[in-house]
C-alpha positions, 0 to 999 in steps of 0.5 A: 500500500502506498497511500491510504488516501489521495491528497485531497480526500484528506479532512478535518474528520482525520485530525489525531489519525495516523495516515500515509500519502503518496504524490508530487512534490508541488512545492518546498518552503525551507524554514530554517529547521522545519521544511513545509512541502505541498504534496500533490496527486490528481486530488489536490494538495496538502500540505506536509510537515517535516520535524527533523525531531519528529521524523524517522531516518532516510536513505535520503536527508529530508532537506534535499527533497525538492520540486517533483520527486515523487515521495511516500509519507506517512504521518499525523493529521493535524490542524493547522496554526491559528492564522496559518490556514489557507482557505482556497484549499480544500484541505487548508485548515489541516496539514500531515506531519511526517513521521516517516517518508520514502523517496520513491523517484527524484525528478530533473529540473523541469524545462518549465514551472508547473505551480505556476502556470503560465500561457506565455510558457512556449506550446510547442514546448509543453507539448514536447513534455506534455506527460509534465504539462498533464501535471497541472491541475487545470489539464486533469479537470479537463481530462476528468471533464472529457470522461465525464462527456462520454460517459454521459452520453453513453449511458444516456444512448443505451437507455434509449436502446442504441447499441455501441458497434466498433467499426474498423479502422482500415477500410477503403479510401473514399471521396468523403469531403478530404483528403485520406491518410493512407496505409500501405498493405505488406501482404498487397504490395502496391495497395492502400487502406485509407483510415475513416474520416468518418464510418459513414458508409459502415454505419448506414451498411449497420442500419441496412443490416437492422441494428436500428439504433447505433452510435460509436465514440470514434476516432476519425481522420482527415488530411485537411490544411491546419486551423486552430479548430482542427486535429489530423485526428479527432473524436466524434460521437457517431449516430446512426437511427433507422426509420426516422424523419429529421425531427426525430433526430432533433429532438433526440440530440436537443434532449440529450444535449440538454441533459449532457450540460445540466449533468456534466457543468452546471454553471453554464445556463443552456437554452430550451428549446434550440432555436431553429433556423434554415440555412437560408435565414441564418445567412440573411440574418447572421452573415453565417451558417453557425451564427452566434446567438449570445448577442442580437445584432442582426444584418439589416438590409439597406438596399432598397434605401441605397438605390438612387442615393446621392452617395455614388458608392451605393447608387452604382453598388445596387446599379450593379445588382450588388447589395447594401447591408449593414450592422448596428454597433451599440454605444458606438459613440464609445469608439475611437476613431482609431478602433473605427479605423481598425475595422475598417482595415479588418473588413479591408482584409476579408476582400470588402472594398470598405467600411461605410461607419455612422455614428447617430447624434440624434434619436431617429425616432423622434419628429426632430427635423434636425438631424445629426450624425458623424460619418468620414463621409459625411458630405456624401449622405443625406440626413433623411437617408440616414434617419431612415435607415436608423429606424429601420435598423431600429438604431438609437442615438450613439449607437453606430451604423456599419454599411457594406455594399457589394456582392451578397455572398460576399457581403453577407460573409464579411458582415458575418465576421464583424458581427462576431468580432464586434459582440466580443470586442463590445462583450456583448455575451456571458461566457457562462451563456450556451446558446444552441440552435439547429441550422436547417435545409442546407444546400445539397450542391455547391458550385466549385468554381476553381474546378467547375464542377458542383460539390456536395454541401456536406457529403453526398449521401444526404436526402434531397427534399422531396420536392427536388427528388423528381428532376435533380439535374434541372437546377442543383443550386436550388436543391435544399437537402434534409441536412443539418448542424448543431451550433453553438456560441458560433462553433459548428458541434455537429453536423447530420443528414437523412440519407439516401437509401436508394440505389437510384437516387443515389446513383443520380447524385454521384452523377451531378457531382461527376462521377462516372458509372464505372468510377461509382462502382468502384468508390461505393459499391459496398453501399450501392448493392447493400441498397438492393436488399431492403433498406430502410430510411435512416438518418443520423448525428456526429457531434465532435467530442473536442468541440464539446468539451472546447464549449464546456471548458471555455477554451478556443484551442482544441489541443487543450481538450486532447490528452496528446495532440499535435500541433496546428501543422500536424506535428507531434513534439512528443514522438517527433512524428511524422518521421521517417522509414528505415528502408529495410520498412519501406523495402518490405512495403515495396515503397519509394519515396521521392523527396520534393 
């Protein structure tokens, strides 16, 4: 037995009890004859005596024990000196003095503090040594954290009769939205599995088969250029109901959601019911089809006012069947003219042509025929227009109106972007707020202009809407498809369809996304043919496991919710991997590698 209790199990109910702990040295405060350490496991901290008195003999003298050895220790629990106690540890009021201790590991200088935890200290650095990074406090709550998500949702999917089913790792490489991380086959010289992106075809095969109701917490792994938001490897839960409609999706995952934030982080404040928007409104309103719903500030539409204006810039921006848009910042008045020009420069560096800024002097709600207002361009616009557009935009006086004129695509996306940066620069949110919502009737198709061809919107086994099922190929850029996302606070948390499950229908979509017969029997006809054999509709959800956790824990980088990640570039520090091959390995694997 190395200790009869963790650290922070440690209470006042022990005081006169003789114990033994094991931990981490946290710290060491030399006191002349006495030596006071804080000793550390994943439980907390307390703090520990050492009376030279007191104390039996060691191999090693008490006083060299320093930060991080691991050490064994047995002693009384006792109450700490009145005026010594430190409240903001649970176990403040008592500490153990030492009797006896074992060294059982020392410990190098660590390349960085650990007790005093600090964001400036080089990531790539913590995660060379993560296995010390994992040392701190915050990163185990994260970890327990994570534990504490899937387990929710596992017991909460068995009590509603889904069955956990592993799907393989090695599988085909398949057109599914990114590149694949590939694996040679020895035993198939010249052959290549592929590593899933996601098990999307292997759980609608589960659905065919008549497993009914199946999910899976799964690794997935995708080939993708690095963003701070992306692993090369992720977590996802997978969810997959036979003979459903999409409601019935919705209502499952908002349930389930619901119950996973009031059971897991309470202190956050979680909207009932989600809000549900389609993709169409979602972009009018937000400039986004993730939008983040902490705020209000909606994108109000100022075209029909902008056309025949005295300023030219609009009046030939809707000439030119572009479009004039805009955003009411609140107390805007507030902002320097520095900070007003800095968001001119940022809507500059999203391809906008500029920033139109007006800040209201006046009420434009009231009957004042005197109307004031302050603009850089000023002399361009007339006061009515102005007015007119401040109770349009239902603006008040100070608050700051923000115009963009152009293309409505591009508009709209540019708006969408200022619309986030201004509700965290204004903080116009709680961070303690969840505001969930369901985007709805995403596009099937996109038209890839780069290849000029037509791409899926999400992945190409979504269910067209009925209406469209007819006559796909007569104008796939109207199609609306039963595919959806679960947003929250501007991050997109899962994303989900109703399949095709059938051949023929099927078959009509690889052929607008420009597959050829012979190159969709080759692709998918695992899925194909197992749609001759009697499958049901089915639909389902894959919520990412980072992203939720991210939401929980309050953070932006989603290497702080995984145990080991890699770098934004997909490099791992710990293993220094991706490396290289001895060429004996890539001999027997009958493989070349020509460097660039």
């Amino acid at each position: 037995m190395y200790r009869d209790y963790y650290c922070g199990e440690t209470n006042e109910k022990m005081i006169g009890e003789v114990i033994e702990l094991s931990g981490w040295v946290n710290k060491r405060r030399d006191h002349g004859g006495l030596l006071f350490i804080d000793l550390r496991d994943r439980s907390g901290l307390i703090q520990v005596v050492f009376d030279p008195e007191k104390l039996s003999e060691s191999d090693i003298h008490w006083n060299q024990i320093r930060s991080e050895w691991v050490i064994q220790v047995k002693g009384l629990i006792q109450s700490r000196p009145r005026g010594t106690e430190n409240l903001n540890l649970s176990t403040g009021k008592i500490e153990l003095l030492a009797q006896e201790y074992t060294v059982l590991n020392i410990s190098k200088t660590l390349p960085f503090e650990l007790s005093d935890y600090k964001e400036e200290t080089d990531e790539y650095i913590r995660l060379k040594y993560r296995y010390l990074d994992l040392r701190r406090a915050n990163k185990y709550q994260v970890l327990k954290l994570r534990h504490k998500v899937v387990k929710y949702i596992r017991d909460y999917l068995d009590e509603q009769g889904f069955l956990e089913v592993e799907t393989p790792i090695l599988i085909k490489s398949t057109p599914e939205g990114a590149r694949d991380f590939v694996v040679p086959s020895r035993n198939n010289p010249g052959q290549f599995y592929a590593l899933p992106q996601s098990p999307q075809q292997l759980k609608q095969l589960l659905m065919v088969s008549g497993v009914d109701k199946y999910f899976q917490i799964v690794k997935c792994f995708r080939d993708e250029d690095p963003r701070a938001d992306r692993q090369p490897e992720f977590t996802q839960l997978d969810l997959e109901m036979s003979f459903v409609t999409q409601e019935d999706v919705l209502n499952l995952t908002e349930k389930m959601f619901i119950g996973l934030v009031q059971s897991v982080a309470p202190s956050k404040s979680i909207n009932s019911p989600f809000e549900r928007l389609n993709y169409d409104l979602s972009m009018e309103l937000y400039g986004s089809d993730k939008p983040d719903l902490r705020f209000e500030m909606k994108i109000k539409d100022f075209t029909t006012q902008s056309k025949n204006n005295q300023f030219k810039v609009l009046a030939d921006t809707v000439g030119n069947g572009g479009v004039v848009k805009g955003l009411v910042a609140p107390n805007g008045n507030n902002y320097s003219r520095k900070q007003i020009d800095s968001l001119v420069e940022y809507v500059k560096a999203l391809g906008g042509s500029g920033l139109i800024w007006i800040v209201l002097e006046d009420d434009p709600k009231s009957a004042n025929q005197d109307f004031e207002f302050k603009s850089i361009v000023k002399k361009y616009l007339d006061s009515d227009f102005v007015k007119n557009i401040g109770k349009l935009s239902d603006a008040n006086i100070g608050d700051m109106i923000l115009l963009v004129a152009g293309e409505n695509k591009k508009t709209l996306e540019i708006l969408g972007n200022l619309r986030n940066k201004l509700g965290k620069d204004l903080n116009l949110y709680d961070k303690n707020d969840l505001k969930f919502c369901f985007i709805t009737d995403f596009p099937l198709f996109e038209w890839d202009e780069e290849r000029s061809k037509w791409t899926s919107s999400h992945h190409p086994f979504t269910m067209p809407h009925d209406e469209y099922i007819s006559d796909l190929k007569n104008d796939p850029s109207s199609i609306r498809a039963y595919c959806y996302d679960l947003v929250a606070n501007g991050s997109e948390i899962a994303s989900g369809s109703i399949r095709i499950h059938k051949k023929e229908l099927q078959e009509e979509v690889f052929s607008i996304l420009g597959y050829s017969k012979k190159e969709t029997n080759e692709l998918f006809s695992q899925l194909l043919n197992s749609f001759e054999y009697g499958a049901p509709p089915h639909g389902g959800i894959a919520p990412g496991i980072d992203r939720i956790v991210m939401l929980l824990a309050g953070t932006d980088n989603i290497r702080d919710v995984i145990a080991f990640p890699k770098t934004q570039s997909g490099f791992d520090p710990l293993f220094e991997s991706p490396s290289n091959l001895t060429a004996d390995q890539l001999k027997e694997l009958g493989i070349t590698v020509e460097k660039p």
